[in-house]
C-alpha positions as CSV (number, residue, x, y, z in Angstrom):
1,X,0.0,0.0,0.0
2,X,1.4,3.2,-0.7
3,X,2.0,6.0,2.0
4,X,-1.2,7.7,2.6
5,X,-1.5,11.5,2.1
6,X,-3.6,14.5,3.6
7,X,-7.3,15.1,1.9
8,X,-7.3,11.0,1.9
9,X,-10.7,9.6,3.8
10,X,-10.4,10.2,7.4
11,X,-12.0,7.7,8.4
12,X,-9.1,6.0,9.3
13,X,-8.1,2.8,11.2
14,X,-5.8,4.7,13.6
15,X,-8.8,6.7,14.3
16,X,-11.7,4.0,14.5
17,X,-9.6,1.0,15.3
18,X,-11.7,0.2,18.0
19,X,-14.6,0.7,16.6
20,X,-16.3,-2.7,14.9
21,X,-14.0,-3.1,12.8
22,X,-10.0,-4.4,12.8
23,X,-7.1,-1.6,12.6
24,X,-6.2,-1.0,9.2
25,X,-2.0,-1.2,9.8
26,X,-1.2,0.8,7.2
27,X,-3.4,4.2,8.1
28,X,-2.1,7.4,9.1
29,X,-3.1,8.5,12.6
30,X,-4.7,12.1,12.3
31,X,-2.0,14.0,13.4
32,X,1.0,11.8,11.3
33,X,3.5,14.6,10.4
34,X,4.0,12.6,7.5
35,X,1.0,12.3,5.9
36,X,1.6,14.7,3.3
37,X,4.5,12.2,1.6
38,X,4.2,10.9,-1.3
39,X,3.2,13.6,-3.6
40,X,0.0,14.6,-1.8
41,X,-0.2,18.0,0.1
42,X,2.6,18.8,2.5
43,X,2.5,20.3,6.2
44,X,4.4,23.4,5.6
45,X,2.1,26.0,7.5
46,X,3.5,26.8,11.3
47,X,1.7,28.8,14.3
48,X,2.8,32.3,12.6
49,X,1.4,31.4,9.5
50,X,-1.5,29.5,10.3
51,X,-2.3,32.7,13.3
52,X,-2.0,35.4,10.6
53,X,-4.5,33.1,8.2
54,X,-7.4,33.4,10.2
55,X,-6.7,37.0,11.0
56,X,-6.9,37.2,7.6
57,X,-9.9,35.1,6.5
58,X,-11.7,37.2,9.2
59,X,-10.9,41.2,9.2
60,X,-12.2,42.3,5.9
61,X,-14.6,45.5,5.0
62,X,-16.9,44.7,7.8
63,X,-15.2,46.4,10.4
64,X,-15.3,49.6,8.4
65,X,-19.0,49.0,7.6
66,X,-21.4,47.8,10.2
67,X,-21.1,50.0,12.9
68,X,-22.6,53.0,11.2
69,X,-25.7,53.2,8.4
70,X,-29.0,53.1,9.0
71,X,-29.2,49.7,9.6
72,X,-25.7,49.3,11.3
73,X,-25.1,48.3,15.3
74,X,-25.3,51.9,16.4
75,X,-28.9,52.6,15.6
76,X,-29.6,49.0,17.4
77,X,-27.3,49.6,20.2
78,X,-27.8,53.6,20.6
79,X,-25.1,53.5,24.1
80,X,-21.5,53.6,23.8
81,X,-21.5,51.1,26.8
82,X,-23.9,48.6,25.5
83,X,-22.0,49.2,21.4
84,X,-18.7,47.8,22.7
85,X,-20.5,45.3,24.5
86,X,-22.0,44.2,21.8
87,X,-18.5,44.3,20.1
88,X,-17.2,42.1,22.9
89,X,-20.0,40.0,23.0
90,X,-19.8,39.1,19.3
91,X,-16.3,38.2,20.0
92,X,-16.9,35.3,23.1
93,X,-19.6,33.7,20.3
94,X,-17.5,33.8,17.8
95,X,-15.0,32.5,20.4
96,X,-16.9,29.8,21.3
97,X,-17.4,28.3,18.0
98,X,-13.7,28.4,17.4
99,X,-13.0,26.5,20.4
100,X,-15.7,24.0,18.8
101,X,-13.8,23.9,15.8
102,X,-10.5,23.5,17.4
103,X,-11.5,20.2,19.0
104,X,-12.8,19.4,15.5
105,X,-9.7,20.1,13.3
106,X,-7.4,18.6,16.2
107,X,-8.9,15.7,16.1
108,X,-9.6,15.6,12.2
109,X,-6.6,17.5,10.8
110,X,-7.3,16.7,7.4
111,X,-8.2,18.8,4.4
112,X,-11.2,20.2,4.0
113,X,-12.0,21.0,7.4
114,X,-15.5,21.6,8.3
115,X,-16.7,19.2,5.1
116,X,-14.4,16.1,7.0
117,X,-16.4,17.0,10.5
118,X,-19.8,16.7,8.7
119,X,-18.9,13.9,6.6
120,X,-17.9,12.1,9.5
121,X,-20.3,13.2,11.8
122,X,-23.4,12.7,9.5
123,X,-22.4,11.1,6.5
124,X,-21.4,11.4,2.6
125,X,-24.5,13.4,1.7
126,X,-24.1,16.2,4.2
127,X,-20.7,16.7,4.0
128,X,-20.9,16.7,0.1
129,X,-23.8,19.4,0.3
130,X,-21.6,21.7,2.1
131,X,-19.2,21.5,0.0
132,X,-21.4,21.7,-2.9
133,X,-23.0,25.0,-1.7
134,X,-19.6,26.4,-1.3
135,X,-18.4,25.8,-4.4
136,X,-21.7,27.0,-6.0
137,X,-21.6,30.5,-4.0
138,X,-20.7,30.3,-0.6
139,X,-17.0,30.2,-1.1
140,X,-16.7,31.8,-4.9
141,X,-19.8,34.1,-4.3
142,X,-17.4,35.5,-1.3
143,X,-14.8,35.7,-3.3
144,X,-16.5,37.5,-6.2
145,X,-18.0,40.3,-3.7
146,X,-14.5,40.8,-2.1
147,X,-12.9,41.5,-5.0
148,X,-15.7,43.4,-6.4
149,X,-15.4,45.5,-3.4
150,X,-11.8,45.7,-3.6
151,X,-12.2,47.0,-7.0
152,X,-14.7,49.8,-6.0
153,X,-12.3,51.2,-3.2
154,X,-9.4,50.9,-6.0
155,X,-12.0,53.1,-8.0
156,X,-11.7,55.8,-5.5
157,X,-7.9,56.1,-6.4
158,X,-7.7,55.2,-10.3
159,X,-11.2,55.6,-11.4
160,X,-10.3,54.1,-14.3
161,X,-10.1,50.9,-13.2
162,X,-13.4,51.1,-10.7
163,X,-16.7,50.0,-11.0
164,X,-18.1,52.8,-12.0
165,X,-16.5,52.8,-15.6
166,X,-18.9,50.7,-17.7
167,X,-17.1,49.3,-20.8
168,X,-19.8,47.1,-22.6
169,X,-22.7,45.3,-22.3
170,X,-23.0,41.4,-23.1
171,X,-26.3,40.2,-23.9
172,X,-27.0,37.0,-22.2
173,X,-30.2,34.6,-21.8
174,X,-32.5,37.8,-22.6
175,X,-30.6,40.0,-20.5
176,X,-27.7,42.5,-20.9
177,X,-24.8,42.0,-18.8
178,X,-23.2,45.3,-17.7
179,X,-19.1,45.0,-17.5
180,X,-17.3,47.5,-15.9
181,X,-13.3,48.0,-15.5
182,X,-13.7,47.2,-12.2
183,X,-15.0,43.9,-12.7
184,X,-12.3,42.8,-14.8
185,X,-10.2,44.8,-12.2
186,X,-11.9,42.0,-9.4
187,X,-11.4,39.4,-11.8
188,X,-7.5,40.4,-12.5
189,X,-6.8,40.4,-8.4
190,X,-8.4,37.1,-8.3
191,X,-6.1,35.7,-11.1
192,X,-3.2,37.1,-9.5
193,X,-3.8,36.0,-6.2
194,X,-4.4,32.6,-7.6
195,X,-0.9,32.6,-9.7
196,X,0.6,33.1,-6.2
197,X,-0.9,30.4,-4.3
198,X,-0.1,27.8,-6.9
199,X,3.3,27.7,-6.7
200,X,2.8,26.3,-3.0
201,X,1.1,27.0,0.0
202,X,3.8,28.1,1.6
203,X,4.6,30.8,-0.6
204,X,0.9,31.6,-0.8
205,X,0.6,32.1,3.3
206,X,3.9,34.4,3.3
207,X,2.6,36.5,0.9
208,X,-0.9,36.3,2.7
209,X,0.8,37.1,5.9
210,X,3.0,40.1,4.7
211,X,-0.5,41.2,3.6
212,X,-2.0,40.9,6.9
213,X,1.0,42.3,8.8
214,X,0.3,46.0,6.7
215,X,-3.4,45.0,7.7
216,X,-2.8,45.1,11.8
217,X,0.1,48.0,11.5
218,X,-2.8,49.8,9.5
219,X,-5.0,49.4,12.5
220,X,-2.7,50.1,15.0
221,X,-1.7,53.4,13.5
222,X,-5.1,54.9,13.0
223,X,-5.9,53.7,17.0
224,X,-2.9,54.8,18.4
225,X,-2.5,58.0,16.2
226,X,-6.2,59.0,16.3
227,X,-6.5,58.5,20.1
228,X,-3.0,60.6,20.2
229,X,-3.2,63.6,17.7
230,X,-6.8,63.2,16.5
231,X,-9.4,65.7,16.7
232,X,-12.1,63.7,19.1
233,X,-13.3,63.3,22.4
234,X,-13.2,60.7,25.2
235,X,-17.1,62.3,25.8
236,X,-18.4,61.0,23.3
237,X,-18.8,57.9,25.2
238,X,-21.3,59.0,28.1
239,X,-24.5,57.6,27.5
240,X,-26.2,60.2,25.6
241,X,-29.9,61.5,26.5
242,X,-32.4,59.4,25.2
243,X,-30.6,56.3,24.6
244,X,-32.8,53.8,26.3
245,X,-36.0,55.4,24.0
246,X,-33.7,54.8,21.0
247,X,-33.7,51.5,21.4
248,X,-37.2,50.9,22.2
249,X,-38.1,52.4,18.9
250,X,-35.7,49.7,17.4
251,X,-37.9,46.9,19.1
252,X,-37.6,44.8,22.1
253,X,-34.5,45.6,23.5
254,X,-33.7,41.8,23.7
255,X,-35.1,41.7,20.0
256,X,-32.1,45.1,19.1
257,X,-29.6,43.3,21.1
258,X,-30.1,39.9,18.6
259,X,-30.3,41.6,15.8
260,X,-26.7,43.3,16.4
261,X,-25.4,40.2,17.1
262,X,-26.5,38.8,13.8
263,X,-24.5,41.9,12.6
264,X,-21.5,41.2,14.4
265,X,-21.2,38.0,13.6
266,X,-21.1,38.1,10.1
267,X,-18.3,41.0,10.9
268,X,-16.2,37.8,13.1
269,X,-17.5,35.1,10.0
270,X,-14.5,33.2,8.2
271,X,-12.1,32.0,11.2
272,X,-14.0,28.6,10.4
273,X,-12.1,28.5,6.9
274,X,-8.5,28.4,8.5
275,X,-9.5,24.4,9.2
276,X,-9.7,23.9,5.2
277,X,-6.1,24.0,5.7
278,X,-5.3,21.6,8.3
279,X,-4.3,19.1,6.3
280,X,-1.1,21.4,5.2
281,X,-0.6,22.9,9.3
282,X,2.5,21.1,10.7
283,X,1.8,19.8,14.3
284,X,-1.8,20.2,13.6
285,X,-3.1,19.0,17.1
286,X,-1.5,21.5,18.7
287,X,-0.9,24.5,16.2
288,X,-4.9,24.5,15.0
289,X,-6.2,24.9,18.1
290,X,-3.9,27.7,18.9
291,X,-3.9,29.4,15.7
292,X,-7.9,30.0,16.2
293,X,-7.5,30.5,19.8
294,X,-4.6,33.4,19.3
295,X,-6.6,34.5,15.9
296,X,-10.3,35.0,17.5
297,X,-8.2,36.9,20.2
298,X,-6.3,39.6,18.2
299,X,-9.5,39.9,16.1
300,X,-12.0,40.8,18.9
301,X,-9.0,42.9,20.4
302,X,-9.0,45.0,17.0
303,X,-12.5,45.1,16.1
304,X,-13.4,46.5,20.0
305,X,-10.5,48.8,19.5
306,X,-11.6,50.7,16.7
307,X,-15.1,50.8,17.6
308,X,-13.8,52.8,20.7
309,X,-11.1,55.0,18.4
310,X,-15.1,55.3,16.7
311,X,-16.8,56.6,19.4
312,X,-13.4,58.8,20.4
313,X,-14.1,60.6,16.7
314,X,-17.6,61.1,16.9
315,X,-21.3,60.6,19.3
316,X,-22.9,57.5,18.9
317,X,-25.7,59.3,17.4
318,X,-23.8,60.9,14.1
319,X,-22.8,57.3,13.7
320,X,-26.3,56.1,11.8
321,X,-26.2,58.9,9.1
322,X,-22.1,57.4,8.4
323,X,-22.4,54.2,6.2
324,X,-18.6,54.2,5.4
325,X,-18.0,54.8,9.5
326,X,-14.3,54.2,9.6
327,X,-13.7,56.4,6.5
328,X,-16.0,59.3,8.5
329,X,-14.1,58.7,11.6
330,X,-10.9,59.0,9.9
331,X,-12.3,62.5,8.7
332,X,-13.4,63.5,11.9
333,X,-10.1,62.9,13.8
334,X,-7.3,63.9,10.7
335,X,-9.7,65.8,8.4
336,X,-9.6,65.0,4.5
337,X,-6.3,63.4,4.5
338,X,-7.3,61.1,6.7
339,X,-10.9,59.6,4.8
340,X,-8.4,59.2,1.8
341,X,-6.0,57.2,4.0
342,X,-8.8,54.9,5.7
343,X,-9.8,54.3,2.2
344,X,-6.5,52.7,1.4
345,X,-6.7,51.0,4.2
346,X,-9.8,49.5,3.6
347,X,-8.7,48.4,0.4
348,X,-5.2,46.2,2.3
349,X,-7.8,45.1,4.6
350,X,-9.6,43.5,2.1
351,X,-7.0,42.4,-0.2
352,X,-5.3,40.8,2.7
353,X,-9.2,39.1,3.1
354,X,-9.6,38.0,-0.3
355,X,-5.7,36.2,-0.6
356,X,-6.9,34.5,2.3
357,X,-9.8,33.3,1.0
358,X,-7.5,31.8,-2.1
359,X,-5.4,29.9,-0.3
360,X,-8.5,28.1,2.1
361,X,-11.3,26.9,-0.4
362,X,-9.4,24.6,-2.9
363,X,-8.6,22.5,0.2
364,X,-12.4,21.6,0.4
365,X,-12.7,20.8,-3.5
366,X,-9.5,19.0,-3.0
367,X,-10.8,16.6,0.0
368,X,-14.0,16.1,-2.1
369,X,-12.4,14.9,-5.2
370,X,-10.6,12.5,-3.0
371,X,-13.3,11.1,-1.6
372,X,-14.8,10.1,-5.2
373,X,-17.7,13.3,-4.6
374,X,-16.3,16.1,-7.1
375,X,-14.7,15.9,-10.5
376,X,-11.7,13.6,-10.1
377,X,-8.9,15.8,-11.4
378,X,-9.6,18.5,-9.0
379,X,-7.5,15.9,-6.5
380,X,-4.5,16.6,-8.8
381,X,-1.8,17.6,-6.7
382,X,1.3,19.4,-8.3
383,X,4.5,17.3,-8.2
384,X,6.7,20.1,-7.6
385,X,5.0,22.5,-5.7
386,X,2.3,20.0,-3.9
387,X,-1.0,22.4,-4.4
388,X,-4.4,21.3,-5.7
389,X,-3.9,23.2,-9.0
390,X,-7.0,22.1,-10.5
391,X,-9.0,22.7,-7.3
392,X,-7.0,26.4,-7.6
393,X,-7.8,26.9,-11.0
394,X,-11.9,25.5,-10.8
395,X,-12.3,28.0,-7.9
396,X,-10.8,30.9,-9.8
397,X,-12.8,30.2,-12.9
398,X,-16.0,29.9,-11.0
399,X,-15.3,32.9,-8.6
400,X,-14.6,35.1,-12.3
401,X,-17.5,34.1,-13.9
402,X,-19.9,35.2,-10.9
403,X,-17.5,38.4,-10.7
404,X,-18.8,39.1,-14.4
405,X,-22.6,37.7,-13.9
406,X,-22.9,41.1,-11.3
407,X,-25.1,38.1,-9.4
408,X,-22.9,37.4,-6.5
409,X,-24.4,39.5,-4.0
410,X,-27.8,38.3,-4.9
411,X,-26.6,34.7,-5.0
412,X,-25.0,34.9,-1.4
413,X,-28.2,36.2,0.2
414,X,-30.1,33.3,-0.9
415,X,-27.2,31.0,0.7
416,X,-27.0,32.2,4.2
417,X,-30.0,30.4,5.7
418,X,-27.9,26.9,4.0
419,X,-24.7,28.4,5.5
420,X,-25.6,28.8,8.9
421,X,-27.4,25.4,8.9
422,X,-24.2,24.2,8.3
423,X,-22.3,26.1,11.0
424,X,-24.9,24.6,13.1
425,X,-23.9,20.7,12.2
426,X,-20.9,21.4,12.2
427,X,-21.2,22.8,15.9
428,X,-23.4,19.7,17.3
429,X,-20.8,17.2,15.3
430,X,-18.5,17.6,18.0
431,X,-20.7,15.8,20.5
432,X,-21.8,13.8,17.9
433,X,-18.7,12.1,17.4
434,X,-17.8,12.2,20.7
435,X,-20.5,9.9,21.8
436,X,-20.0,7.4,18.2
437,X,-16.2,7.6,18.6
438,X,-15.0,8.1,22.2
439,X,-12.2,6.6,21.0
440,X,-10.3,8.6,19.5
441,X,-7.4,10.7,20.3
442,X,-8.7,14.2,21.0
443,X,-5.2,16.2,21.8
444,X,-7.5,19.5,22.7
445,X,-10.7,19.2,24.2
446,X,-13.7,21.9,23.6
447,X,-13.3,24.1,26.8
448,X,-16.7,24.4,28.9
449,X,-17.8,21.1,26.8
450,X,-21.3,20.7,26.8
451,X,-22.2,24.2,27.3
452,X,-19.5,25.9,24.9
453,X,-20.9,23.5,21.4
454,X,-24.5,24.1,22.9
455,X,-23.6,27.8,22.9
456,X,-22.7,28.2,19.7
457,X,-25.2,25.7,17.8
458,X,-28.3,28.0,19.9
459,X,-26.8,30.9,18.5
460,X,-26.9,29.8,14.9
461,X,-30.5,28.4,15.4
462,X,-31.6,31.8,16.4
463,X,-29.9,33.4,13.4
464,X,-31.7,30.4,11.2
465,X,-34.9,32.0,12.8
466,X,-33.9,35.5,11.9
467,X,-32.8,34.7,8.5
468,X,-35.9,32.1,7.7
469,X,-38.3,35.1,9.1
470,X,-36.2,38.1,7.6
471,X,-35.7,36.6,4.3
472,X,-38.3,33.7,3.7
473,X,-37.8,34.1,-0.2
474,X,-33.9,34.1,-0.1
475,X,-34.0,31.2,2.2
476,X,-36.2,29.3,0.0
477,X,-34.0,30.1,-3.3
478,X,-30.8,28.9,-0.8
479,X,-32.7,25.6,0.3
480,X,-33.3,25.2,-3.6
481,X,-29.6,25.5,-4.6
482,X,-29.0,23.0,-1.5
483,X,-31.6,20.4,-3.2
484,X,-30.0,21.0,-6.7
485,X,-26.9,18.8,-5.3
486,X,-28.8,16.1,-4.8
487,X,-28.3,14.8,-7.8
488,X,-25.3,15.6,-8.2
489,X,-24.2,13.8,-5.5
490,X,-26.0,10.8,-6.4
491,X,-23.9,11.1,-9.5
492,X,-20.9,10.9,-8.0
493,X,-21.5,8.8,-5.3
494,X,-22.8,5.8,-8.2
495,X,-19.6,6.8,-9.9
496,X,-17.2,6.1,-6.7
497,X,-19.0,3.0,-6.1
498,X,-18.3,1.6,-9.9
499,X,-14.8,2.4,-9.5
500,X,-14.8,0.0,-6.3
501,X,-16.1,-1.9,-7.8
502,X,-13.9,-2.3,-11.0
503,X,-10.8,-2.8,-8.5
504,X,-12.7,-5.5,-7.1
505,X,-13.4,-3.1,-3.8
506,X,-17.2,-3.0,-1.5
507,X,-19.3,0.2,-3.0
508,X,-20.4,2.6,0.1
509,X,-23.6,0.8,0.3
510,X,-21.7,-2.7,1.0
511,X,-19.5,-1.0,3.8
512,X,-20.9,-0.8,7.3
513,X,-21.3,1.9,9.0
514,X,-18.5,3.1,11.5
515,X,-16.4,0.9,9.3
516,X,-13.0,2.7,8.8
517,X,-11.8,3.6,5.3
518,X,-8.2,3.8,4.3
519,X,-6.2,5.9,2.1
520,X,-7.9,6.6,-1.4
């Protein structure tokens, strides 16, 4: 047998030997340093790297963005006390699911991440529908509004290369297709950015993490600076008059306080994503776990930060009519000079967020085509530089395409009622598998376990309700795109089962379940 690699089944027989079925000698434990031999992916991602990752998957636009607007945080949370409480609240749930996760990817260090948990928890067909979902839009359709976004704050600076410089229209299926230089502007970052992470994932994280090192000194300066020389004041954040009426007119105030949170944790959304890669994180059982726990930490530090550096620029009130709130804060406290500066900033931040996004999805396509559930050469591994080209290239076409179609933004709302159904399987998996496989090794253990995965799964329930009542018909168009894999996987799944059986090997349907599965 030859030496098995990451992004192979994980259900192992070093994992499940106990388990009703004999050890399978020749399985890689979970946590093998080695498993990446052989031509298959490699564990070349340390502490640093894999640290700066999620700090990168996570701090995007949002924190520039949902504070302030009509519909942002402030008009729901109308006190500076309860804002930054909200800010610090968002944080510990966020926390919580990471420490879910961590138990999760320690245990299962494999690529693909969240899809191995809910294979493995649930089955095939649930772990394929994830991953079908984010291939369709959850992963590219993210990828295609961050680097549209990009593209509108590099507008700002070249204009002509931003959005708003319409250069043709394409007619397509009965309707005309607007194509502006800053589309092909979103798809060009997205080709580059994919150039980079194919010639290995090493490479791709160190150019990610220089990224993300501008990102944090970024932040850093306009805290430290606008706090030091800025033009604001420390009483802005007394409650102001009238606070507690404010948010009675925004509802219940238990109903405001949800509806912030929904806000806020989109804002913290992505740190999930770092466990695509934990089939390529050396030491995995101990670095994963870390990575998310040191991540989640510097993330809530910053976000709480510059909501306060926020409320040092301006009242809490003047924050509603301010949609772009850290470019009006940087105006506030520096004057002109300083808007033009945030905007820049912005647009590292999200660069930084959108090379991070690169580097994580192809693992997930990767670990699919493995298993016999995706198109088989999106499994090819480069012999040189040991990334999933194909899986590289597939998500960069895909992502492009739905940067062109101008549909992204549509497609991704009817998606988030499937996405956070996920998150909430993929929450409950850990006692799950816990309780059908107490034997295996689990080098870090959820802290506050029951109570931290019951934590996190209620929250996403309640933000399944608020979705599901917000946005029936989105949700309904997202459970839609959900059923359409349903064939797809059957598909698949008939087609791994003829090529077991060609080599003389059971189908799925002949192999019990809790049987382990070896290498592919």
């Amino acid at each position: 047998m030859s030496e098995p690699r990451e992004g192979t089944s994980s259900r192992s027989g070093a994992r499940a030997g106990g388990c009703r079925a004999p050890r399978v000698p020749a399985a890689a434990p979970p946590g093998d340093r080695h498993a990446g031999a052989g031509g298959g992916l490699i564990r070349a991602l340390g502490l640093w790297d894999s640290t700066l990752l999620v700090i990168g998957l996570v701090i995007g636009s949002a924190v520039f963005l949902v504070t302030g607007g009509s519909s942002g945080v402030a008009r729901l949370l109308p006190s500076p006390g309860l804002l930054i409480f909200g800010w610090v609240a968002g944080g510990v749930l966020s926390f919580a699911g990471a420490l879910v996760y961590a138990e999760l990817g320690a245990a299962l260090p494999r690529a693909g991440g969240q899809y191995v948990f809910l294979r493995e928890a649930y089955g095939d067909l649930t772990g394929f529908l994830y991953g079908w979902t984010l291939f369709a839009v959850i992963h590219t359709g993210t990828l295609a509004a961050l680097a549209v976004g990009y593209a509108r704050y590099f507008g700002l600076f070249v204009p002509a290369l931003g959005t708003g410089r319409v250069l043709a229209s394409v007619p397509f299926l009965g309707h005309t297709l607007p194509i502006s230089a800053g589309q092909l502007n979103a798809v060009a970052v997205i080709v580059f950015l994919s150039i980079v992470n194919y010639f290995g994932v090493k490479e791709g994280s160190l150019f990610q993490g220089i990224v993300t090192l501008v990102k944090i000194a970024s932040f850093a300066g306009f805290m430290l600076l606008g706090v030091a020389i800025g033009k604001g004041s420390w009483s802005h954040l007394a409650p102001p008059a009238g606070a507690t009426q404010g948010a009675g007119a925004a509802g219940p105030a238990a109903g405001a306080f949800i509806l912030s949170m929904v806000a806020m944790l989109w804002a913290y959304e992505g740190w999930n994503n770092i466990t695509f890669t934990a089939g390529e994180i050396k030491d995995p059982e101990r670095n994963l776990p870390l990575s998310l726990i040191f991540g989640m930490s510097a993330i809530t530090l910053i976000y709480v930060g510059m909501n306060l550096v926020y409320l040092y620029a301006m009242p809490i009130g003047d924050m509603v009519s301010s949609d772009t709130i850290g470019e009006a804060a940087a105006g506030r406290l520096f004057g002109p000079t300083g808007s033009t500066l945030m905007s820049l900033c912005v647009l590292i931040s999200v660069f930084g967020c959108i090379s991070a996004t690169v580097i994580s999805g192809p693992r997930v396509f990767y670990a699919m085509a493995k298993d016999g559930l995706f198109f088989r050469q999106i499994a090819a591994v480069h012999p040189r530089h040991r990334t999933p080209t194909k899986a590289i290239l597939w998500q960069c076409l895909w992502s492009s395409a739905l940067c062109l179609s101008g549909t992204y933004d549509q497609l991704y709302t009817f998606v988030i009622f499937a996405a956070v159904l996920f998150y909430a399987l993929a929450g409950a998996s850990v006692i799950v598998l816990r309780r059908r496989h107490p034997e295996w090794p689990r080098p870090y253990r959820t802290w506050g376990y029951p109570a931290t995965p019951i934590l996190y799964v209620a929250i996403c329930v309640i933000v399944l309700g608020n979705t599901l009542i917000s946005q029936p018909k989105e949700s309904g168009w997202g459970l839609a795109i959900l059923a359409c894999g349903l064939p797809a996987y059957l598909y698949w799944s008939r087609r791994k089962g003829d090529s077991a059986a060609a080599v003389g090997a059971p189908g799925p349907a002949a192999v019990a379940p809790g049987t382990p599965r070896g290498p592919a």
